[in-house]
C-alpha positions as CSV (number, residue, x, y, z in Angstrom):
1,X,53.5,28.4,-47.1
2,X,51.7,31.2,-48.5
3,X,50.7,34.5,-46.2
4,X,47.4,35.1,-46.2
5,X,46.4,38.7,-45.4
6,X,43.1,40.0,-43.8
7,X,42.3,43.6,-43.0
8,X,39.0,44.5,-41.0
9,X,37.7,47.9,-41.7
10,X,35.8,49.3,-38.8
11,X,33.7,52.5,-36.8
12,X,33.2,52.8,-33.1
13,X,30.3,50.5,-33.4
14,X,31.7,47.7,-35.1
15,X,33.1,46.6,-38.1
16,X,31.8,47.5,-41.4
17,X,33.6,45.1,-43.9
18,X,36.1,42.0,-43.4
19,X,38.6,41.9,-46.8
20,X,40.5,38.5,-46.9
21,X,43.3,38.6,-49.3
22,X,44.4,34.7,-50.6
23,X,47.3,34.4,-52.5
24,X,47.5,33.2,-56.6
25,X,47.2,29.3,-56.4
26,X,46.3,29.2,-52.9
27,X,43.1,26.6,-51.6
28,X,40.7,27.6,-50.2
29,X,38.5,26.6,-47.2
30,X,35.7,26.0,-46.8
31,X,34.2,26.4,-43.0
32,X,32.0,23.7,-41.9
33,X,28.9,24.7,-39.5
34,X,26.6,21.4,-39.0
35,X,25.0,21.1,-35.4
36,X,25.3,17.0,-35.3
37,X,29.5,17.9,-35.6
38,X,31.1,16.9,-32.5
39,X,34.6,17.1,-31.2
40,X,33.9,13.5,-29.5
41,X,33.5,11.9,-32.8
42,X,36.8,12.5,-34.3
43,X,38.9,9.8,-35.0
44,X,42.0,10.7,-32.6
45,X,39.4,11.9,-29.6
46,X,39.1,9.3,-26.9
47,X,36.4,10.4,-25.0
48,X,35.6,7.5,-23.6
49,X,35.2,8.5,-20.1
50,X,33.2,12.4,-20.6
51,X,32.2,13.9,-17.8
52,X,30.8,17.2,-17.2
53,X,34.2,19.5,-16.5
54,X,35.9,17.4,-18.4
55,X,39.3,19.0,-20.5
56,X,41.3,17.8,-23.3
57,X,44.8,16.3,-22.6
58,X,47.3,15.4,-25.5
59,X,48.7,11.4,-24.7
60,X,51.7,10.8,-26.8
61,X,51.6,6.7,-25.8
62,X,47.8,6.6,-27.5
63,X,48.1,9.5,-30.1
64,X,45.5,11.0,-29.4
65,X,43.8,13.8,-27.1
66,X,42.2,12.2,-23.9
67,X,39.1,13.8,-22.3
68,X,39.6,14.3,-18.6
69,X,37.8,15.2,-15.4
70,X,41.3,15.9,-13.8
71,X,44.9,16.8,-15.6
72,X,47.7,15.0,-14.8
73,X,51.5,13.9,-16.1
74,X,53.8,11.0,-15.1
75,X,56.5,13.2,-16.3
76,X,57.5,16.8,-16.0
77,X,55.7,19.7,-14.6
78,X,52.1,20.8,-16.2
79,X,52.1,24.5,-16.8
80,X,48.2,25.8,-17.5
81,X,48.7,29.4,-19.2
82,X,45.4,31.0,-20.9
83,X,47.6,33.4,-22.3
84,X,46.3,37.2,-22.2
85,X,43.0,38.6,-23.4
């Protein structure tokens, strides 16, 4: 896979220029902003049962991600981490 550099030049205030480097031959992307986009209606999204608090939960048996008012496993040990910020 090709490395894809970026460098953000900045002052105290904030930044003044964001440089993107992509390599020969690489594809770009294009980023998609459309306000009738929704996470729901994505093929391997059940979110069948949404509910306000809902989360998203990974089900290997449907492949797909599984909205949920409450996480839970039939296996294992569920380990929540929001990592550090």
């Amino acid at each position: 896979m090709a490395q894809i550099k970026a460098r953000i030049d900045s002052t105290i205030s904030r930044p003044q220029q964001v440089s993107v480097t992509m390599p020969a031959g690489a594809q770009s992307q294009t980023a998609v902003t459309n306000s009738t986009l929704k996470l729901r209606l994505l093929a391997d999204v059940d979110a069948g049962t949404l509910a306000d608090g809902s989360m998203i939960q990974y089900s290997s048996t449907s492949d797909k991600f599984v909205v949920r008012d409450e996480i839970s496993t039939t296996t294992g040990s569920i380990t929540l981490n929001g990592g550090s910020f």
